[in-house]
C-alpha positions in Angstrom: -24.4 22.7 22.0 -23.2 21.9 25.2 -25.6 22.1 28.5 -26.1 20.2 32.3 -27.9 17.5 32.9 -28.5 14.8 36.0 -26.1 11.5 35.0 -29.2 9.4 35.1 -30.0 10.9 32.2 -27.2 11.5 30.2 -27.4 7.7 28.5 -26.3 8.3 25.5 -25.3 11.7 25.2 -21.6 12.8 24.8 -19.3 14.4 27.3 -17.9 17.5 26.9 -15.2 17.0 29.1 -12.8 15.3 30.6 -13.8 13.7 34.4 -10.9 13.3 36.9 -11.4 10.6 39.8 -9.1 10.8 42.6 -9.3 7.6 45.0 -6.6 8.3 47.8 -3.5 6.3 47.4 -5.1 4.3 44.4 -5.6 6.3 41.5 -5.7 9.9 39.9 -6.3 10.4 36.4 -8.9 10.4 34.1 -11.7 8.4 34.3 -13.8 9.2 31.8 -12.5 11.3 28.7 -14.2 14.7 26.5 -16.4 12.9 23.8 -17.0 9.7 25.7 -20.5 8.4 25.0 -22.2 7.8 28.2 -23.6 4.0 29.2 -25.4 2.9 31.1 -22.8 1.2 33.1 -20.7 4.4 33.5 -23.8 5.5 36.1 -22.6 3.8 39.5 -19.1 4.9 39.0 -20.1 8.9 38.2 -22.0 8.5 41.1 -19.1 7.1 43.2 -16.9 10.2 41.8 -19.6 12.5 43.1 -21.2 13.4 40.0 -25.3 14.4 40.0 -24.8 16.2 36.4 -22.4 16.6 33.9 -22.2 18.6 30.8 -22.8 17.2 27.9 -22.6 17.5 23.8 -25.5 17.3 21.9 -24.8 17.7 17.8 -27.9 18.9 16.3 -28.9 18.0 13.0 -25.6 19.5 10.7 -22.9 17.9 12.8 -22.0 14.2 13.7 -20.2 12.5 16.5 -16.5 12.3 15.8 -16.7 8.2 16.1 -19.8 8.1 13.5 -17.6 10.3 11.6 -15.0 7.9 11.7 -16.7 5.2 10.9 -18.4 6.7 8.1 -15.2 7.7 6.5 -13.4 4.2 6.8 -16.4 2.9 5.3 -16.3 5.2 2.4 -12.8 4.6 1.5 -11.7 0.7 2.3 -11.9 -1.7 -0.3 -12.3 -5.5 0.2 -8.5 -6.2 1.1 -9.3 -3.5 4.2 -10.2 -4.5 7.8 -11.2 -1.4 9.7 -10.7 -1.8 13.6 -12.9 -0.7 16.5 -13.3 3.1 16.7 -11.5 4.9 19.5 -11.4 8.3 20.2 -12.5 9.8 16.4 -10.3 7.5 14.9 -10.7 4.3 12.8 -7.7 2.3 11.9 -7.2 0.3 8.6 -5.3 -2.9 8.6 -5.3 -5.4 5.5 -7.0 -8.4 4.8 -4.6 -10.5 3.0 -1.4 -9.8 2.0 -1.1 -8.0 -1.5 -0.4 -4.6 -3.2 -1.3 -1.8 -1.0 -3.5 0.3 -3.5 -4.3 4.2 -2.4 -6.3 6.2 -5.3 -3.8 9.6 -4.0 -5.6 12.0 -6.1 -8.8 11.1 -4.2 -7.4 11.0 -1.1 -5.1 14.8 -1.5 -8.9 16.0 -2.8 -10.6 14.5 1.0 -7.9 15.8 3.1 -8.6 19.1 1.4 -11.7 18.9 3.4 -11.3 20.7 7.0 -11.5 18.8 9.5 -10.8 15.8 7.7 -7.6 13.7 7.9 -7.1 10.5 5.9 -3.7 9.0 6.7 -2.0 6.2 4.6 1.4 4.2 4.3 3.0 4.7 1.1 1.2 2.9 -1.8 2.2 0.1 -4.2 4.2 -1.5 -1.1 3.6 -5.1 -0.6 2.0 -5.8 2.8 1.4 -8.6 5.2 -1.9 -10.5 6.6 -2.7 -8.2 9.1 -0.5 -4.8 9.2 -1.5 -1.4 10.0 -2.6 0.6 6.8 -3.3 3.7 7.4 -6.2 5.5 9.7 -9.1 8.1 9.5 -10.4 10.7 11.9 -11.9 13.8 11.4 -10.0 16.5 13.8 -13.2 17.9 15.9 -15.5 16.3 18.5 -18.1 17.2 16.4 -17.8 17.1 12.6 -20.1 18.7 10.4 -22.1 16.5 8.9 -21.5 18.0 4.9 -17.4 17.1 5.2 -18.1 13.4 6.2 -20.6 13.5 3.2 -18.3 15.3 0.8 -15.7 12.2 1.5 -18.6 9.7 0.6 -19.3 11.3 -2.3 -15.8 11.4 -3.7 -15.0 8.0 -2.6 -18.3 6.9 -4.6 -17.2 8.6 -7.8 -13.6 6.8 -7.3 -13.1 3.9 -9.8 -11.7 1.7 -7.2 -12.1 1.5 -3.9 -9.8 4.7 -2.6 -8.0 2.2 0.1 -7.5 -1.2 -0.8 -5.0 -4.1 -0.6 -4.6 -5.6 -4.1 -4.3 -9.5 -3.6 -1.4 -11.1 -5.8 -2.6 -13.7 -8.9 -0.8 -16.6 -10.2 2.3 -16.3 -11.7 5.5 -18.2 -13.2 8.9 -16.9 -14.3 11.5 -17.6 -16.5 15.1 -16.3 -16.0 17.3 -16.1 -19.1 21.1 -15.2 -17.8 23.2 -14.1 -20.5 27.0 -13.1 -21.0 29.4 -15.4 -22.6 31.7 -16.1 -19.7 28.5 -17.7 -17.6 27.4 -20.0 -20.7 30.6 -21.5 -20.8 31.3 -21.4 -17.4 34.6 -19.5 -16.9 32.2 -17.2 -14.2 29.5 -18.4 -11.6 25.8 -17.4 -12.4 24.7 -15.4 -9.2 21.6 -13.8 -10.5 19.3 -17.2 -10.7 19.9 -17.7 -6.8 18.8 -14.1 -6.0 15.7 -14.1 -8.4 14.5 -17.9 -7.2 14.6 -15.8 -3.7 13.2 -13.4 -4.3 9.8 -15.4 -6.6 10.0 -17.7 -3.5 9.2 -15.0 -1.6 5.9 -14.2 -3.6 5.4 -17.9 -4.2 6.3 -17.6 -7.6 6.9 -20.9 -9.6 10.6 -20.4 -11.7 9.7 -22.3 -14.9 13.1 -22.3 -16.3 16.5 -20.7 -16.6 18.7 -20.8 -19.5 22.0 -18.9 -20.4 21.6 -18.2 -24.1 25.2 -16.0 -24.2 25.9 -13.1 -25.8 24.3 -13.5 -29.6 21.0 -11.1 -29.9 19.4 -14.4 -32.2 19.7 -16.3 -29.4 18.7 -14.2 -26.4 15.2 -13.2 -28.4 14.8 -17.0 -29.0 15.0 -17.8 -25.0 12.7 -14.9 -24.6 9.9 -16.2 -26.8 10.3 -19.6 -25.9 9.8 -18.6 -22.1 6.7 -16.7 -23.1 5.3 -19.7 -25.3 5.9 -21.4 -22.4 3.9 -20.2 -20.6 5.8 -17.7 -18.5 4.1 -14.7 -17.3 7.4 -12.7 -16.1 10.6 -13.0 -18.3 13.9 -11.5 -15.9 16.9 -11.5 -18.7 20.0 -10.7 -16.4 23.3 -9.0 -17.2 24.3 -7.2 -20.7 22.4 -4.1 -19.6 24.7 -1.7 -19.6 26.1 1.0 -22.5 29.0 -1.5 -23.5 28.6 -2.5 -27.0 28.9 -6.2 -26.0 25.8 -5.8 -23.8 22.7 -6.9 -26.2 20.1 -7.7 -23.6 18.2 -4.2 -24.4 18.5 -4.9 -28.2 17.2 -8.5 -27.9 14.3 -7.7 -25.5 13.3 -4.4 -28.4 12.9 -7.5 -30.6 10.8 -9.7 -28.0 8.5 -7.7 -27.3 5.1 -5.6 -28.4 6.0 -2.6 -25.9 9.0 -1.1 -24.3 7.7 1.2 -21.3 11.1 2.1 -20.1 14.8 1.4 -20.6 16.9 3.8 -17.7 14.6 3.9 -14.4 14.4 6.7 -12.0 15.6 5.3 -9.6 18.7 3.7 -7.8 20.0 1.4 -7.4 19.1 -0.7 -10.5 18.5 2.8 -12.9 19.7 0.7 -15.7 16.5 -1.6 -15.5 14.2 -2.5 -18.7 10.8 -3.2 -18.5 8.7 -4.1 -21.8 5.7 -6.7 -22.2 5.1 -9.4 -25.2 1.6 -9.6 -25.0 0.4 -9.9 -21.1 3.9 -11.1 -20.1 6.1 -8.8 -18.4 9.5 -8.9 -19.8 12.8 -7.3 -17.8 15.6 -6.1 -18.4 18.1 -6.5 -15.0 21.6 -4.7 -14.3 23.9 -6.1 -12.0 22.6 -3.8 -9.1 19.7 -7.1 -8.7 22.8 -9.3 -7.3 24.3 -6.9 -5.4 21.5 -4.9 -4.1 18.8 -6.2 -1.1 16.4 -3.7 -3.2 16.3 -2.0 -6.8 14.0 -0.9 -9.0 13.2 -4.6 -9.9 11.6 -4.6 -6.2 9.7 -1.6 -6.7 7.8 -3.0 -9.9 7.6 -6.2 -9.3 4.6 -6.4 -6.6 2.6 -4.0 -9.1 3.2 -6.5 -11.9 2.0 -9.4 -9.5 -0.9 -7.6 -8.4 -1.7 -7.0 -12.8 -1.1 -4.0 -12.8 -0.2 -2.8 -16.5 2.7 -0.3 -15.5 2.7 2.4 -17.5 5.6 5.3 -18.6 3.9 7.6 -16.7 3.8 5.6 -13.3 7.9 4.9 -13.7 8.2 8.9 -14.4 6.5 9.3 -10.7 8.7 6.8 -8.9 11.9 9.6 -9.1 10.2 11.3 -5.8 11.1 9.0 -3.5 13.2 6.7 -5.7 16.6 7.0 -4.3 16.4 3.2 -2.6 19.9 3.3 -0.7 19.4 2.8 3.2 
């Protein structure tokens, strides 16, 4: 409902449009903008623009504010990891906490954006994300938002096992590498995968427990693998004798290591011919080549859910072919 009234009065209320000042050879533009909540400090300046009255918004009882919205919405949805910022305009940004997983429940979120009116906006989940950076955002779209939308998201983000938004922080882990292939056990060819792996822990501040090159015999490659999980290793990376070849008996080996396989053959590239299996609660994989050569595989895709614990299931790799083609 919008109607006139004198701006000494209008404390509180909302604008329901836009107010132009004009101060010759200083400034044109807008001074205050549709859906602005008046203050009381805004008084001596409408008055200077040669306002007595101004229109103003007033929701009745089935609609809210587009900034209550807002806020009401961020609330629903943001987990712990989630810092929500000032509103401004309708719209309530979310930034993480800490750095971790970036978790997004999608099925609740398709299911609230559904909603007219409603728009809840996130980066692309399971990414790993910094101290700080921007996570997504919610607004509804109207000035004036009725108030059953903005209580439909509550209610789905209240049935939601998790918090619909959240940023999953990463728990303590350790690694073990175990680099087979013949020709690096004896030495004939230079190891390049440990370097790239120790990088790319160091970058999680994951501890590397070990890394031994048991060669090319199946016996001995399940040995390493059991060992490192005895060990006390909580992700086991065995490197090279992934492919087809039949000299290649890393996939063999880790079938015998482990209590589940989830995948051999990834969708997606590079690094398709990745393995990924678990021997109790460690995670056990299986690496191609495409690790060394590659700034990012499939082995970068899984690994910050497996250092968030997450249990990665078949079905979550199966998903990963949308948007799983990792070239630049």
């Amino acid at each position: 409902m919008k109607r006139e009234v004198p701006v000494e009065k209008a404390v509180g209320m909302v604008l329901a449009h836009d107010l132009t000042q004009i101060i010759p050879g200083e400034f044109k533009g807008v001074a205050f903008k549709l859906g602005h909540i008046i203050r009381e400090e805004d008084i001596p300046r409408l008055l200077d623009m040669g306002k007595r009255h101004v229109y103003v918004l007033e929701p009745d009882e089935n609609e809210l504010h587009e900034n209550e919205g807002a806020e009401r919405m961020a609330k629903a949805v943001a987990g712990p990891g989630v810092q929500l910022t000032e509103v401004h305009e309708g719209k309530v940004n979310l930034k993480a906490a800490r750095r971790g997983l970036l978790w997004v429940d999608a099925g609740t979120v398709t299911e609230m954006n559904r909603i007219p009116d409603i728009a809840i906006i996130t980066r692309a989940p399971f990414i790993d994300v910094a101290q700080g950076a921007s996570i997504g955002a919610v607004r509804p779209i109207p000035l004036l938002v009725e108030r059953a939308k903005i209580e439909r998201v509550e209610a789905l983000a209240a049935r939601a096992d998790m918090p619909v938004i959240d940023v999953l922080p990463y728990q303590p882990h350790k690694a073990a590498i175990v680099t087979t292939g013949s020709e690096i056990q004896s030495g004939r060819v230079a190891d390049k995968s440990g370097p790239v792996l120790r990088e790319k822990f160091a970058h999680f501040g994951v501890e590397v427990l070990s890394q031994v090159f048991p060669g090319d015999e199946v016996e001995a490659i399940v040995a390493a693998i059991v060992e490192a999980c005895e060990r006390g290793a909580t992700i086991v990376c065995v490197t090279g004798g992934m492919s087809v070849d039949p000299d290649d008996r890393s996939p063999g080996a880790i079938r015998r290591a482990a209590d589940t396989v989830v995948r051999y053959g990834m969708p997606l590239l590079p690094g398709s011919m990745t393995m990924l299996a678990y021997r109790g609660e460690t995670a056990i994989f299986g690496l191609p080549g495409a690790v060394i050569h590659d700034a990012r595989t499939a082995f970068d895709v899984l690994l910050p859910r497996v250092l968030a614990g997450l249990r990665i299931t078949e079905d979550d790799i199966a998903q990963l072919g949308v948007g799983g083609w990792l070239y630049a």
